[in-house]
HTML snippet that shows the backbone in 3Dmol.js (N, CA, C, O; Angstrom):
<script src="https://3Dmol.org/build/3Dmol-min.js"></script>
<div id="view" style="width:600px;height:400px;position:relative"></div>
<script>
const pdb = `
ATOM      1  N   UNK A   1      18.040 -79.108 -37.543  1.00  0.00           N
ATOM      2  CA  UNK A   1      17.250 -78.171 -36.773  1.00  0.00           C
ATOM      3  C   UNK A   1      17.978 -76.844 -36.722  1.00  0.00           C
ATOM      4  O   UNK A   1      19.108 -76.559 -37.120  1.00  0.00           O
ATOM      5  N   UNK A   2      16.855 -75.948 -36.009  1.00  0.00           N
ATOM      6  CA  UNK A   2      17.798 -74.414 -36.753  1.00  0.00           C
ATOM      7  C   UNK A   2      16.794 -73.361 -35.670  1.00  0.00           C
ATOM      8  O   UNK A   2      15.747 -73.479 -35.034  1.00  0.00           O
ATOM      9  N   UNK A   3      17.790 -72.347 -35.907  1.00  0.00           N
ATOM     10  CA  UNK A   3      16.867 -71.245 -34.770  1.00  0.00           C
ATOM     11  C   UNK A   3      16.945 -70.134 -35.358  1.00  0.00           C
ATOM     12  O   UNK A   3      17.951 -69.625 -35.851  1.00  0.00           O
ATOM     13  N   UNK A   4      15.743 -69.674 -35.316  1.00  0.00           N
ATOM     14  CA  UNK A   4      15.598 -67.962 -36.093  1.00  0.00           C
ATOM     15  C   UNK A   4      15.662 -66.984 -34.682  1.00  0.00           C
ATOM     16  O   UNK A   4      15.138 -67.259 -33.602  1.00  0.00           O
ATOM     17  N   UNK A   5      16.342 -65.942 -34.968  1.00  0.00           N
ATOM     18  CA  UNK A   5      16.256 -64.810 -34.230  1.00  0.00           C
ATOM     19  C   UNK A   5      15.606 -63.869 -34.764  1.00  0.00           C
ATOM     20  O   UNK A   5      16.037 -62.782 -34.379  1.00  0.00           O
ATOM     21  N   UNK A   6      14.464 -63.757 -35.730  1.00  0.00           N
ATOM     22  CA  UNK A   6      13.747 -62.413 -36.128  1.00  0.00           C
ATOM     23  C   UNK A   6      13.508 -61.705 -35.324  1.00  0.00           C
ATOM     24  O   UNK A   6      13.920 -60.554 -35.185  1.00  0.00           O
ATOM     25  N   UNK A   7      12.271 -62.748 -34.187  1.00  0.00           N
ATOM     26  CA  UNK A   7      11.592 -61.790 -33.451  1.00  0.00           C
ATOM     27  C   UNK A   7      12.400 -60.978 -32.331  1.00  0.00           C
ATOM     28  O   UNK A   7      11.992 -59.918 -31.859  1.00  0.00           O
ATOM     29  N   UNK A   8      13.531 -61.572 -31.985  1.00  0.00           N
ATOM     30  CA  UNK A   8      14.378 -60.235 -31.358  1.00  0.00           C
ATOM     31  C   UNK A   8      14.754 -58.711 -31.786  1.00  0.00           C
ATOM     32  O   UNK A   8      14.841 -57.629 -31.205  1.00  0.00           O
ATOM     33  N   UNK A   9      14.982 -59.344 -33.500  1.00  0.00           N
ATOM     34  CA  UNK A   9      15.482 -58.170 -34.153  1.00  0.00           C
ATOM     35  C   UNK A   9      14.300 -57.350 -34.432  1.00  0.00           C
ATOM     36  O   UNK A   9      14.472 -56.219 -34.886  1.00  0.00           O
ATOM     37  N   UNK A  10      12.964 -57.853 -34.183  1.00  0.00           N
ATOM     38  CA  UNK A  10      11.530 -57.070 -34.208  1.00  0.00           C
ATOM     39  C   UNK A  10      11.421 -56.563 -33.511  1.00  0.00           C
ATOM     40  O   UNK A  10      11.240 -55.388 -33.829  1.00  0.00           O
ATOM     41  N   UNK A  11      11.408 -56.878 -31.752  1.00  0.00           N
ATOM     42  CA  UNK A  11      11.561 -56.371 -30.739  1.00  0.00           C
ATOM     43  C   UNK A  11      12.276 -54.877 -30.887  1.00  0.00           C
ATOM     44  O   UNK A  11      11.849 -53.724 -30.831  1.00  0.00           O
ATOM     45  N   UNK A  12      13.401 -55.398 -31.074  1.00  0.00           N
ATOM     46  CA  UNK A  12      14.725 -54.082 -30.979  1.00  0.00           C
ATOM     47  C   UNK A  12      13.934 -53.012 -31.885  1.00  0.00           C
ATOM     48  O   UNK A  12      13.383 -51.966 -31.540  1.00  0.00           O
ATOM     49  N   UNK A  13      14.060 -53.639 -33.221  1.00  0.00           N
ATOM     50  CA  UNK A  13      13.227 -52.263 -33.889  1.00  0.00           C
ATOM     51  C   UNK A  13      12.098 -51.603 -33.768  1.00  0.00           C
ATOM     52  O   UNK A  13      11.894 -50.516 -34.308  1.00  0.00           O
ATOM     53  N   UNK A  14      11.122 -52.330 -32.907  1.00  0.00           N
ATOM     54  CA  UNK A  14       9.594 -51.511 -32.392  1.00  0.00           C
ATOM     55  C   UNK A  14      10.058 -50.426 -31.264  1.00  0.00           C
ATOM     56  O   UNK A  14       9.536 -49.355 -30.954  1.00  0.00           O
ATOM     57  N   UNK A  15      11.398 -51.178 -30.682  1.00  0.00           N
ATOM     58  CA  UNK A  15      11.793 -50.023 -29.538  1.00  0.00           C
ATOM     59  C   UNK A  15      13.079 -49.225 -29.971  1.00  0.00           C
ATOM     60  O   UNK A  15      13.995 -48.850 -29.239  1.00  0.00           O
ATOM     61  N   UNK A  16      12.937 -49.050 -31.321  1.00  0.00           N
ATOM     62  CA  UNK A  16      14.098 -48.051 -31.821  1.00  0.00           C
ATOM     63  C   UNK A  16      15.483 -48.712 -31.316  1.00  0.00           C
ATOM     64  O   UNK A  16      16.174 -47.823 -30.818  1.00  0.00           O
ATOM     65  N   UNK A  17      16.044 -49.815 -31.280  1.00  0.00           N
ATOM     66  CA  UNK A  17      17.014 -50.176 -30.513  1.00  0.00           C
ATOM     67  C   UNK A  17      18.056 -50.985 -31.808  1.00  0.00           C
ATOM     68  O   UNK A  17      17.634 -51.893 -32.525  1.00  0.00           O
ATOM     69  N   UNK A  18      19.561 -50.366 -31.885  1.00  0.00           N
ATOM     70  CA  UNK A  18      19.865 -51.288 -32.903  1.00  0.00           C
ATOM     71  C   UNK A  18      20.920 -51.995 -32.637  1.00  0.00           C
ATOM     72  O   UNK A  18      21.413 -51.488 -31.629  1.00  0.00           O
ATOM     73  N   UNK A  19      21.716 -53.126 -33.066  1.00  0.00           N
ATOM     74  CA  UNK A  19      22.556 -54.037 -32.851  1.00  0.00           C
ATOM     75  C   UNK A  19      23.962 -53.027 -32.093  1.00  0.00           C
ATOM     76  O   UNK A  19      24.602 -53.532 -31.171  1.00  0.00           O
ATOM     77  N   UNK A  20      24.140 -52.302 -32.355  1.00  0.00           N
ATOM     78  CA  UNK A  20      25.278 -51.690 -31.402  1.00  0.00           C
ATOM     79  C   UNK A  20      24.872 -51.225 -29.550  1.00  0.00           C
ATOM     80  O   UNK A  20      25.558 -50.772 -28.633  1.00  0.00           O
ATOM     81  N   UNK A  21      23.413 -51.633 -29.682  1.00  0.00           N
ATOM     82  CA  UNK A  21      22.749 -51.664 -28.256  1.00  0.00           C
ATOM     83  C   UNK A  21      23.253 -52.883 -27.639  1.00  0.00           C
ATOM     84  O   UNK A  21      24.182 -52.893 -26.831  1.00  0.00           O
ATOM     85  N   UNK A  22      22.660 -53.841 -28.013  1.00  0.00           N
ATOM     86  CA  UNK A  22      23.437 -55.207 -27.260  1.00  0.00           C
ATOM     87  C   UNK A  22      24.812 -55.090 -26.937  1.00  0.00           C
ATOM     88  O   UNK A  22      25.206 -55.334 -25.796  1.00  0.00           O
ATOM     89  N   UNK A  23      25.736 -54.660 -28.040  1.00  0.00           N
ATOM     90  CA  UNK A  23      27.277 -54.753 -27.224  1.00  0.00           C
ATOM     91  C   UNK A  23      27.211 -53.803 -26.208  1.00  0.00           C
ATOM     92  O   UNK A  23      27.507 -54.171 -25.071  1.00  0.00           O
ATOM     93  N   UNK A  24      26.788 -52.338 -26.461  1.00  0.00           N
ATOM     94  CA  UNK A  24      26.388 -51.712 -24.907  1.00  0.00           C
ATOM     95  C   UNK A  24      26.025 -51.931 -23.960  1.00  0.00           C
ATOM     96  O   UNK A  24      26.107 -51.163 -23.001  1.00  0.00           O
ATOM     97  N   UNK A  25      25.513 -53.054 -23.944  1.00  0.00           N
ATOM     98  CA  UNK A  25      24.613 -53.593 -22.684  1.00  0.00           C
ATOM     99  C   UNK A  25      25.334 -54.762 -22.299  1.00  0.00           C
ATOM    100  O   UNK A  25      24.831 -55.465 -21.423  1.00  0.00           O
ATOM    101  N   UNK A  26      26.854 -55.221 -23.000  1.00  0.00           N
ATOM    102  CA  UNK A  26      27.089 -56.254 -22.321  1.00  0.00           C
ATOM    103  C   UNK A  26      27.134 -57.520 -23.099  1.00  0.00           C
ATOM    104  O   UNK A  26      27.803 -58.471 -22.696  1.00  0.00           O
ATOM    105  N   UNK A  27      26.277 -57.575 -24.468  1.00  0.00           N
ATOM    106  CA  UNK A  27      26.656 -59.060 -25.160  1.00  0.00           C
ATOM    107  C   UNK A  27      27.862 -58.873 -26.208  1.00  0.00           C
ATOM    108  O   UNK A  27      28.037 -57.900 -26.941  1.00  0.00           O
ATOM    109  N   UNK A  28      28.610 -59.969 -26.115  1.00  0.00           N
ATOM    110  CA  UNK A  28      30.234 -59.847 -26.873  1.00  0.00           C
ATOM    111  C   UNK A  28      29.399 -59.883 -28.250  1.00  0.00           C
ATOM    112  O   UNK A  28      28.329 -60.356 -28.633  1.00  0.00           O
ATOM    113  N   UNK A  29      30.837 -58.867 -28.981  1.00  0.00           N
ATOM    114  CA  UNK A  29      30.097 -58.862 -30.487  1.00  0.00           C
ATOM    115  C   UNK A  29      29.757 -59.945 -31.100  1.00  0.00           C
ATOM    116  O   UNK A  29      28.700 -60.068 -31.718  1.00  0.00           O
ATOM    117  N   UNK A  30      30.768 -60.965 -30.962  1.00  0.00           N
ATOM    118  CA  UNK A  30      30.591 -62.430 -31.407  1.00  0.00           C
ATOM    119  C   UNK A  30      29.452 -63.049 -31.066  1.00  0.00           C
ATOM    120  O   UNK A  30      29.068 -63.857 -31.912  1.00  0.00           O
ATOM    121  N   UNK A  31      28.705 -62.930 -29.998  1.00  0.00           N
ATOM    122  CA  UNK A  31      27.332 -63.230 -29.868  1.00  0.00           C
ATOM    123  C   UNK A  31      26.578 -62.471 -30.534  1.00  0.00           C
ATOM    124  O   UNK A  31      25.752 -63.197 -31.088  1.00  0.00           O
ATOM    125  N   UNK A  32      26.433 -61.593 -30.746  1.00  0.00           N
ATOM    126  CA  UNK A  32      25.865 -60.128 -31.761  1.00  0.00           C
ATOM    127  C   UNK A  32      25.943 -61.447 -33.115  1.00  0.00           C
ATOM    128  O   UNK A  32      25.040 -62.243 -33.372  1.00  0.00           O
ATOM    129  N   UNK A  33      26.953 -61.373 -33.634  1.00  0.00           N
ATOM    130  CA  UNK A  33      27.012 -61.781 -34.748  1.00  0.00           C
ATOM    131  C   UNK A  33      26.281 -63.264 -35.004  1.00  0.00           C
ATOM    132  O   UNK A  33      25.545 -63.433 -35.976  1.00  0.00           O
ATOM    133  N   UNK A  34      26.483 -64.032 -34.297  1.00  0.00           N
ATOM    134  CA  UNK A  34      25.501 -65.413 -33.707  1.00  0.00           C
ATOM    135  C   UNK A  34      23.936 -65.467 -34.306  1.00  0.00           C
ATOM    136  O   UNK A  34      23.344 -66.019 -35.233  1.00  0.00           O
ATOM    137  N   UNK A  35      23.621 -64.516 -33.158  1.00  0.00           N
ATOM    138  CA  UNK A  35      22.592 -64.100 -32.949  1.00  0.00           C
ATOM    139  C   UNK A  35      21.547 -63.670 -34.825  1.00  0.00           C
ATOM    140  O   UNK A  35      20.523 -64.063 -35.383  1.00  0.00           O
ATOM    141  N   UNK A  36      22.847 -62.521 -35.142  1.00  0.00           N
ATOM    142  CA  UNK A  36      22.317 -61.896 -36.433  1.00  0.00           C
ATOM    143  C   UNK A  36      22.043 -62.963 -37.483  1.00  0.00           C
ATOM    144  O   UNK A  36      20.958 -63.125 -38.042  1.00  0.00           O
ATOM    145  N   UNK A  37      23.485 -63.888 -37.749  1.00  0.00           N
ATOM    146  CA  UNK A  37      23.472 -65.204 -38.635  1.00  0.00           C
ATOM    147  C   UNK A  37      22.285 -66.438 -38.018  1.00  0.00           C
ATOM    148  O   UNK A  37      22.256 -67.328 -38.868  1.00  0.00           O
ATOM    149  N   UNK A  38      21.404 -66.750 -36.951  1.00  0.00           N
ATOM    150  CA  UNK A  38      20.644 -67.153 -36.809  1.00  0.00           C
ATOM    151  C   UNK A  38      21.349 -69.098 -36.255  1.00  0.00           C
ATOM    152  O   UNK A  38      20.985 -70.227 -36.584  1.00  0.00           O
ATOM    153  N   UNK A  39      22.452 -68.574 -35.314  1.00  0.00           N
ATOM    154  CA  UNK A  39      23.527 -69.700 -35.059  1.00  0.00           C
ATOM    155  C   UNK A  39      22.648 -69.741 -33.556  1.00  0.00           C
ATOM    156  O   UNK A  39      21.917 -68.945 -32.965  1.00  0.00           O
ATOM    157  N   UNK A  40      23.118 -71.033 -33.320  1.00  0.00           N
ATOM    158  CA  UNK A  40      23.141 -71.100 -31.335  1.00  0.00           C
ATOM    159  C   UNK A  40      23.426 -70.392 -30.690  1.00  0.00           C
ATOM    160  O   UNK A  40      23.964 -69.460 -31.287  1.00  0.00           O
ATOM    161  N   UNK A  41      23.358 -70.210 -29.253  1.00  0.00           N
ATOM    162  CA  UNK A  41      23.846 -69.155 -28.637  1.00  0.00           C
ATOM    163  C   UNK A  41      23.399 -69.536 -27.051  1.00  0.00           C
ATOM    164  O   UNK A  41      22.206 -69.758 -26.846  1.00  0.00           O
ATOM    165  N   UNK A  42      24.517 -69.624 -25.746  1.00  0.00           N
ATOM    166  CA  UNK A  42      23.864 -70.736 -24.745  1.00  0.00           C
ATOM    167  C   UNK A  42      23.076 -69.594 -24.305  1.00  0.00           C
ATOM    168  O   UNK A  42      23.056 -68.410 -24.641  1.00  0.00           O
ATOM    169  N   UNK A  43      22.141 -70.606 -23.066  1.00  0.00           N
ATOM    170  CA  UNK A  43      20.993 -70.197 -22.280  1.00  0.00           C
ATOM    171  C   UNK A  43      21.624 -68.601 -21.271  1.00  0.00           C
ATOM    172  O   UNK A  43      21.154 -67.466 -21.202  1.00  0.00           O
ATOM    173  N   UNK A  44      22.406 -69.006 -20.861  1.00  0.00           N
ATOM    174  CA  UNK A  44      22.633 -67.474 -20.295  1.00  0.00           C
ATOM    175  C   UNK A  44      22.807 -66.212 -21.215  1.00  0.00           C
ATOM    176  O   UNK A  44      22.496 -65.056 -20.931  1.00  0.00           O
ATOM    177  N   UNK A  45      23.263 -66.589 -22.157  1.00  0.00           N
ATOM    178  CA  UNK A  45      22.739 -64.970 -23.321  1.00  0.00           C
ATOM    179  C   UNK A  45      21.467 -65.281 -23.708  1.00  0.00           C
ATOM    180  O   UNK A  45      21.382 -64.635 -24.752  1.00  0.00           O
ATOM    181  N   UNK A  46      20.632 -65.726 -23.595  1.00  0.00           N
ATOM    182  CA  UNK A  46      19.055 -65.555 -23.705  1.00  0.00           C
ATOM    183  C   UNK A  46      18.717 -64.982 -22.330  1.00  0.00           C
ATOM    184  O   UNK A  46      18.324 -63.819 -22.237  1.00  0.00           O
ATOM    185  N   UNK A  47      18.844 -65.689 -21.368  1.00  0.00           N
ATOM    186  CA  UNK A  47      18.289 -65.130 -20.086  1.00  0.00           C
ATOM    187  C   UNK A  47      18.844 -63.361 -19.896  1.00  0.00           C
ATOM    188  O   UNK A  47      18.188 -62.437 -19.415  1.00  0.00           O
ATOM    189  N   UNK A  48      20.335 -63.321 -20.488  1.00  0.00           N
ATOM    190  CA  UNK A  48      20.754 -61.762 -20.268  1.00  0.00           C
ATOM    191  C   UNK A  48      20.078 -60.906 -21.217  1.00  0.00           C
ATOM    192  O   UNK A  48      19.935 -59.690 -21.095  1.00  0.00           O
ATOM    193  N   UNK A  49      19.560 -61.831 -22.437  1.00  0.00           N
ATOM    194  CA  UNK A  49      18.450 -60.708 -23.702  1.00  0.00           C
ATOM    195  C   UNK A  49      17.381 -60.541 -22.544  1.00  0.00           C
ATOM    196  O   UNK A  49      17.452 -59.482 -21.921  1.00  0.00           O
ATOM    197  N   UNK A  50      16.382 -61.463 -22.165  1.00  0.00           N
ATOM    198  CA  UNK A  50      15.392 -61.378 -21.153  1.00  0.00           C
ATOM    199  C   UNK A  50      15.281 -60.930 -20.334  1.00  0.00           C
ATOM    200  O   UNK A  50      14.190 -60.965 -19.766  1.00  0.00           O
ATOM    201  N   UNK A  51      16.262 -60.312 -19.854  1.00  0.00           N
ATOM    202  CA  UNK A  51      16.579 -59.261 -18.692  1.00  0.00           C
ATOM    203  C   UNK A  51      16.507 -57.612 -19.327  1.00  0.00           C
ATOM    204  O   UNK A  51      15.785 -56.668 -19.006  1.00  0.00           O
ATOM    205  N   UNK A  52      17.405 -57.717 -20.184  1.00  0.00           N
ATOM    206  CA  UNK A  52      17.550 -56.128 -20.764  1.00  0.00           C
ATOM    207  C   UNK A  52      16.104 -56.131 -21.668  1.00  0.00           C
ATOM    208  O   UNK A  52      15.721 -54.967 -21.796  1.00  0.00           O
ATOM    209  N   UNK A  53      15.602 -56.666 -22.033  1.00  0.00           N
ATOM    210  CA  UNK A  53      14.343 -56.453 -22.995  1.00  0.00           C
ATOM    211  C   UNK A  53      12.847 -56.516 -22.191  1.00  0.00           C
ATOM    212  O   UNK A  53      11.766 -56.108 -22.616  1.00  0.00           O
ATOM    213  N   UNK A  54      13.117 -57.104 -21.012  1.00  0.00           N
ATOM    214  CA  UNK A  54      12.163 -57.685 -19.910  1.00  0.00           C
ATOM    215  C   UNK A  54      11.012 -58.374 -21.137  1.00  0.00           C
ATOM    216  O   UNK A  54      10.211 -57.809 -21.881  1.00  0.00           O
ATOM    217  N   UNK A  55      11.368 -59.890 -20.936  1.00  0.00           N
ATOM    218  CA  UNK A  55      10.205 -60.418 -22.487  1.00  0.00           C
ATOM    219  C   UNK A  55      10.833 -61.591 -21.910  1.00  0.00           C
ATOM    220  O   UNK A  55      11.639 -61.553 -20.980  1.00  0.00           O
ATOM    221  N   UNK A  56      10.324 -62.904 -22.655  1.00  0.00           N
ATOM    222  CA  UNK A  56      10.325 -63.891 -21.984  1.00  0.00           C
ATOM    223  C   UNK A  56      10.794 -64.809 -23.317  1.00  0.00           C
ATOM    224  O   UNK A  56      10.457 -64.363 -24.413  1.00  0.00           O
ATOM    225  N   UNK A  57      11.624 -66.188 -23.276  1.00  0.00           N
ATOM    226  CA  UNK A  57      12.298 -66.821 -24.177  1.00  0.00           C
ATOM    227  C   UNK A  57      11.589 -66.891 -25.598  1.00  0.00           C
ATOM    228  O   UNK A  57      12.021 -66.660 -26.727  1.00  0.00           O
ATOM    229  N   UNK A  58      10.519 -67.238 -25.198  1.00  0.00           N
ATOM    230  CA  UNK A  58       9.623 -67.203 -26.515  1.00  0.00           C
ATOM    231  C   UNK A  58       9.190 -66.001 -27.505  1.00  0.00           C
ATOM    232  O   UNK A  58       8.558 -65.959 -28.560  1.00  0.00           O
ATOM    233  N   UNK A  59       9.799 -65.075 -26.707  1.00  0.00           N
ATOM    234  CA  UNK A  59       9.534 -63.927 -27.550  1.00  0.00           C
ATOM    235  C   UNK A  59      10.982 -63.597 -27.896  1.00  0.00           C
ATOM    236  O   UNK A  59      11.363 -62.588 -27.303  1.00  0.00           O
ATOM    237  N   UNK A  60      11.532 -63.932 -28.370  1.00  0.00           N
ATOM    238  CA  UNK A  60      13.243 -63.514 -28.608  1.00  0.00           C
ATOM    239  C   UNK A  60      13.335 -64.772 -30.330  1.00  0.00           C
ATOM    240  O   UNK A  60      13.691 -64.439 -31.461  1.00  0.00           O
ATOM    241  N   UNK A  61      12.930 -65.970 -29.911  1.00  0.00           N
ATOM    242  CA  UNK A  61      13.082 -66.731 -30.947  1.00  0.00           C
ATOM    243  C   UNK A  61      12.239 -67.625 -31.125  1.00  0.00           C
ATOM    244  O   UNK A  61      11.268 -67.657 -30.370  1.00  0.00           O
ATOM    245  N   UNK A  62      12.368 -68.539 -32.109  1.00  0.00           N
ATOM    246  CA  UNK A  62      11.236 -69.681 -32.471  1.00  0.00           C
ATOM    247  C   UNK A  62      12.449 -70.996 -32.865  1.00  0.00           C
ATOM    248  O   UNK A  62      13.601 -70.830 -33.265  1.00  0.00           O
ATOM    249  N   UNK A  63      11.853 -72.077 -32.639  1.00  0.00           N
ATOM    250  CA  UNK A  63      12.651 -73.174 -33.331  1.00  0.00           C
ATOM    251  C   UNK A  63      12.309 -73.385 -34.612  1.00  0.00           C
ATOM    252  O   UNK A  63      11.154 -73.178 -34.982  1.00  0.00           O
ATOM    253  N   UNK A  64      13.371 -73.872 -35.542  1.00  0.00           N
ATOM    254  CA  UNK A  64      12.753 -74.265 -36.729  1.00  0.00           C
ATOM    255  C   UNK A  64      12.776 -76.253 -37.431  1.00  0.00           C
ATOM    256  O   UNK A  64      13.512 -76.492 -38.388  1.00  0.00           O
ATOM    257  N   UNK A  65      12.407 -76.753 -37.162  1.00  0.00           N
ATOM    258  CA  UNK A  65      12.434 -78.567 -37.452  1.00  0.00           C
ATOM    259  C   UNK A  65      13.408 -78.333 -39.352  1.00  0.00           C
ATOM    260  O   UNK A  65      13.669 -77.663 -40.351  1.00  0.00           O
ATOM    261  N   UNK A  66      13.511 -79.487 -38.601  1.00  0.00           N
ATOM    262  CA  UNK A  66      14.146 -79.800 -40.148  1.00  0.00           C
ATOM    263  C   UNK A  66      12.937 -80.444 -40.922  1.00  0.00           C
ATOM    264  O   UNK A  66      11.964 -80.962 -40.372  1.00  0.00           O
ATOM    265  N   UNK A  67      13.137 -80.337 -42.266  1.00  0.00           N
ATOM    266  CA  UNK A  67      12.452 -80.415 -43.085  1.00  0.00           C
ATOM    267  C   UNK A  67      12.251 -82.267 -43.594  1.00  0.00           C
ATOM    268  O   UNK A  67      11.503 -82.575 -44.521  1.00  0.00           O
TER     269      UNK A  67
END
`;
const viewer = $3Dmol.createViewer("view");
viewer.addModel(pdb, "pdb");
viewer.setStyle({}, {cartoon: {color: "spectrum"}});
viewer.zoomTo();
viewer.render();
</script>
């Protein structure tokens, strides 16, 4: 099983916003990087994306099943 982060990185770019925003706001680069490679990442850095983006879990990512 596997997790895509597109739709965050969609988000960010409809609102002109780019990956050196998140470390501004507070997420360690290493989550940055997580995030970008499409790795895990616990529930409180989702809830802190959901805060700064005001959007709700489902709009940040999707699950993906294994095949």
């Amino acid at each position: 099983m596997s997790v895509s982060y597109k739709k965050l990185f969609d988000i960010m770019e409809k609102r002109g916003l780019k990956k050196y925003w998140l470390r501004q706001n507070g997420i360690n680069p290493k989550v940055v990087d997580a995030l970008k490679n499409n790795r895990n990442v616990n529930v409180s850095t989702i809830m802190d994306l959901c805060r700064l983006l005001e959007c709700q879990p489902g709009d940040l990512f999707e699950y993906i099943p294994d095949e």
